[in-house]
KEDRENMI-505766 format. One record per residue: x, y, z of N, C-alpha, C in turn; residue in three letters. Coordinates in steps of 0.02 Angstrom, whole numbers. Layout:
{neast:X; nnorth:Y; nup:Z; caeast:X; canorth:Y; caup:Z; ceast:X; cnorth:Y; cup:Z; residu:ala}
...
***
This chain:
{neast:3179; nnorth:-9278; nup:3969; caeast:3119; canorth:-9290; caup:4008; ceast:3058; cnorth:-9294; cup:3962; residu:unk}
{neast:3047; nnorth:-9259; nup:3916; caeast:2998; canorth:-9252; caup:3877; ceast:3000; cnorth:-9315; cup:3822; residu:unk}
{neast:3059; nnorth:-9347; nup:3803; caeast:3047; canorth:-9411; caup:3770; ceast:3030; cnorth:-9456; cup:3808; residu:unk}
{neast:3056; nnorth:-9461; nup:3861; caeast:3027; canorth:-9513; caup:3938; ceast:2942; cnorth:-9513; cup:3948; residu:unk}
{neast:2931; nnorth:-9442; nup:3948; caeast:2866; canorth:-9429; caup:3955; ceast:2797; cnorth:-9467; cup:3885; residu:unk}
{neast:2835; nnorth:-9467; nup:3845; caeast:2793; canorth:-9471; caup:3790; ceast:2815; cnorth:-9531; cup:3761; residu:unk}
{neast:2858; nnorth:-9586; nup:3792; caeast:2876; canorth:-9629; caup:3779; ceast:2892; cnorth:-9658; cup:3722; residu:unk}
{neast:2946; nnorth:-9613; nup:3714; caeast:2985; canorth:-9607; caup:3644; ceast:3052; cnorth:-9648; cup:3657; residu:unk}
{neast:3071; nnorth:-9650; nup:3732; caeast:3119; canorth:-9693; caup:3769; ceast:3108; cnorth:-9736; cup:3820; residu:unk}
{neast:3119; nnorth:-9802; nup:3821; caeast:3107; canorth:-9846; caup:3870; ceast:3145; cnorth:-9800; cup:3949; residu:unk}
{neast:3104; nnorth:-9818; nup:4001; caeast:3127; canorth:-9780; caup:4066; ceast:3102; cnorth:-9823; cup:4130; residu:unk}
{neast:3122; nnorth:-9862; nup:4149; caeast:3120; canorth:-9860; caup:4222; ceast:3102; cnorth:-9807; cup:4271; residu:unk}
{neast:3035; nnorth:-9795; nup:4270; caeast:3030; canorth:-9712; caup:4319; ceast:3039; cnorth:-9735; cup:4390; residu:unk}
{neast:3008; nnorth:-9790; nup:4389; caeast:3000; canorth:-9804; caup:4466; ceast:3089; cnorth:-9812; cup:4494; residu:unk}
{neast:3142; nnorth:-9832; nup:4462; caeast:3209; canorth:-9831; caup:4479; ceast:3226; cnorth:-9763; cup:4465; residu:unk}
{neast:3239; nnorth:-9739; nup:4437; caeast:3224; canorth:-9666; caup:4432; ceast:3228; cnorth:-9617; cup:4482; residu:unk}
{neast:3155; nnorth:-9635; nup:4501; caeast:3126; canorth:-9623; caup:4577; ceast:3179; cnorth:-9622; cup:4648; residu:unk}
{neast:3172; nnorth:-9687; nup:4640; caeast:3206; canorth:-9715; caup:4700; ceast:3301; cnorth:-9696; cup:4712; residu:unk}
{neast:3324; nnorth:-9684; nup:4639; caeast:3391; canorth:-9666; caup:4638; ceast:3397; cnorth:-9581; cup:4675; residu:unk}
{neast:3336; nnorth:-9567; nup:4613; caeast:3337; canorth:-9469; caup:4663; ceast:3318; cnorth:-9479; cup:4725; residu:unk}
{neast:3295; nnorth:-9521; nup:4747; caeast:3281; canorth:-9507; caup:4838; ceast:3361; cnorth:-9529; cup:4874; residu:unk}
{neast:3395; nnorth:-9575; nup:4851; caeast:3465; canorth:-9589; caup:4882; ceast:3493; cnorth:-9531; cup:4916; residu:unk}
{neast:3503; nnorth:-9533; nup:4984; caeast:3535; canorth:-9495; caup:5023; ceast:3599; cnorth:-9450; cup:4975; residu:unk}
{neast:3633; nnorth:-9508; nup:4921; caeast:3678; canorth:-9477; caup:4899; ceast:3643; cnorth:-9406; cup:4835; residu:unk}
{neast:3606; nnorth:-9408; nup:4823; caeast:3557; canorth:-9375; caup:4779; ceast:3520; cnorth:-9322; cup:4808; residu:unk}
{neast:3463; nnorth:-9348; nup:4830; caeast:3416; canorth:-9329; caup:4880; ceast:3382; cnorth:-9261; cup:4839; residu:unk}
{neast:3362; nnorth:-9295; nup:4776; caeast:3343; canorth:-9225; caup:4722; ceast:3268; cnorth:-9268; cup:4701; residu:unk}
{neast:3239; nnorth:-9297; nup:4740; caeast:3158; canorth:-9335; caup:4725; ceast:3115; cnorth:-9276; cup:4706; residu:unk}
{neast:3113; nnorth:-9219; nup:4746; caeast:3069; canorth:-9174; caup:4758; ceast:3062; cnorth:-9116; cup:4673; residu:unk}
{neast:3125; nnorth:-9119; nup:4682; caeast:3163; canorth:-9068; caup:4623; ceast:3137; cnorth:-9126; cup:4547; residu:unk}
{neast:3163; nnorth:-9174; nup:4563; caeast:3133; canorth:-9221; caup:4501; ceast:3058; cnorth:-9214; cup:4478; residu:unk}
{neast:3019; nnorth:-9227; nup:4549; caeast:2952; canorth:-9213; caup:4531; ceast:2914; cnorth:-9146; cup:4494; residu:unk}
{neast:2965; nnorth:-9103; nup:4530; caeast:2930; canorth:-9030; caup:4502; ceast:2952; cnorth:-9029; cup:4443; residu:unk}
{neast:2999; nnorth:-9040; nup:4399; caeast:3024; canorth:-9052; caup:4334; ceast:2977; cnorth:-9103; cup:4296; residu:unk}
{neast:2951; nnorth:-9141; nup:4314; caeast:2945; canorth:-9199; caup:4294; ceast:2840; cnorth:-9153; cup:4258; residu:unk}
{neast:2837; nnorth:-9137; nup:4313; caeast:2771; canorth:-9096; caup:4311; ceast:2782; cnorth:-9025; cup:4257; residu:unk}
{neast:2825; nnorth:-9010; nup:4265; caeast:2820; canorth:-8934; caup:4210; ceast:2824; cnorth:-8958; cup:4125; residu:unk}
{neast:2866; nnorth:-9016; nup:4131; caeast:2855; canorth:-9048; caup:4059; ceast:2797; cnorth:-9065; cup:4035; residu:unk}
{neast:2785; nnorth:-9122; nup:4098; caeast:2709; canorth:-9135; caup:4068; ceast:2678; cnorth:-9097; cup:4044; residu:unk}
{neast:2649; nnorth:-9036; nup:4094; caeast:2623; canorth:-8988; caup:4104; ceast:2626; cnorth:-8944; cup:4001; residu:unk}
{neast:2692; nnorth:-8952; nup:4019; caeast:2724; canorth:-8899; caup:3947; ceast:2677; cnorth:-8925; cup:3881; residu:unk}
{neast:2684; nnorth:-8997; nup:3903; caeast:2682; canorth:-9045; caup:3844; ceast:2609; cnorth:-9078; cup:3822; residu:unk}
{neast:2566; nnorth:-9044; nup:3876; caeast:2485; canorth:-9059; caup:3880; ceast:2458; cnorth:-9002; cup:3854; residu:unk}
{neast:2490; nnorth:-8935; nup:3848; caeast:2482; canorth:-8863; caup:3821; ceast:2480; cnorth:-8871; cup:3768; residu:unk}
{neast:2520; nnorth:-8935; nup:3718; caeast:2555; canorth:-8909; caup:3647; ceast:2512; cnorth:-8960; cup:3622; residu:unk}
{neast:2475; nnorth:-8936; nup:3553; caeast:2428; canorth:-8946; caup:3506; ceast:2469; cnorth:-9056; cup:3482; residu:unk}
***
């Protein structure tokens, strides 16, 4: 997540997205809050 974030890796977020919302998944919510503590982590660090 943190190379995604800092775009160290090409990523499709918006598919991404849409795959964690799949009924078969259904982990959008859980993605987001992850998705935020990295950032988060990664806006802390010098």
């Amino acid at each position: 997540m943190a190379c995604i974030l800092r775009r160290q890796i090409p990523c499709d977020w918006n598919e991404v997205v849409r795959i964690a919302a799949l009924p078969a998944y259904r982990c959008a919510a859980e993605l987001e809050a992850v998705r935020q503590e990295v950032q988060a982590e990664l806006a802390s660090r010098p």
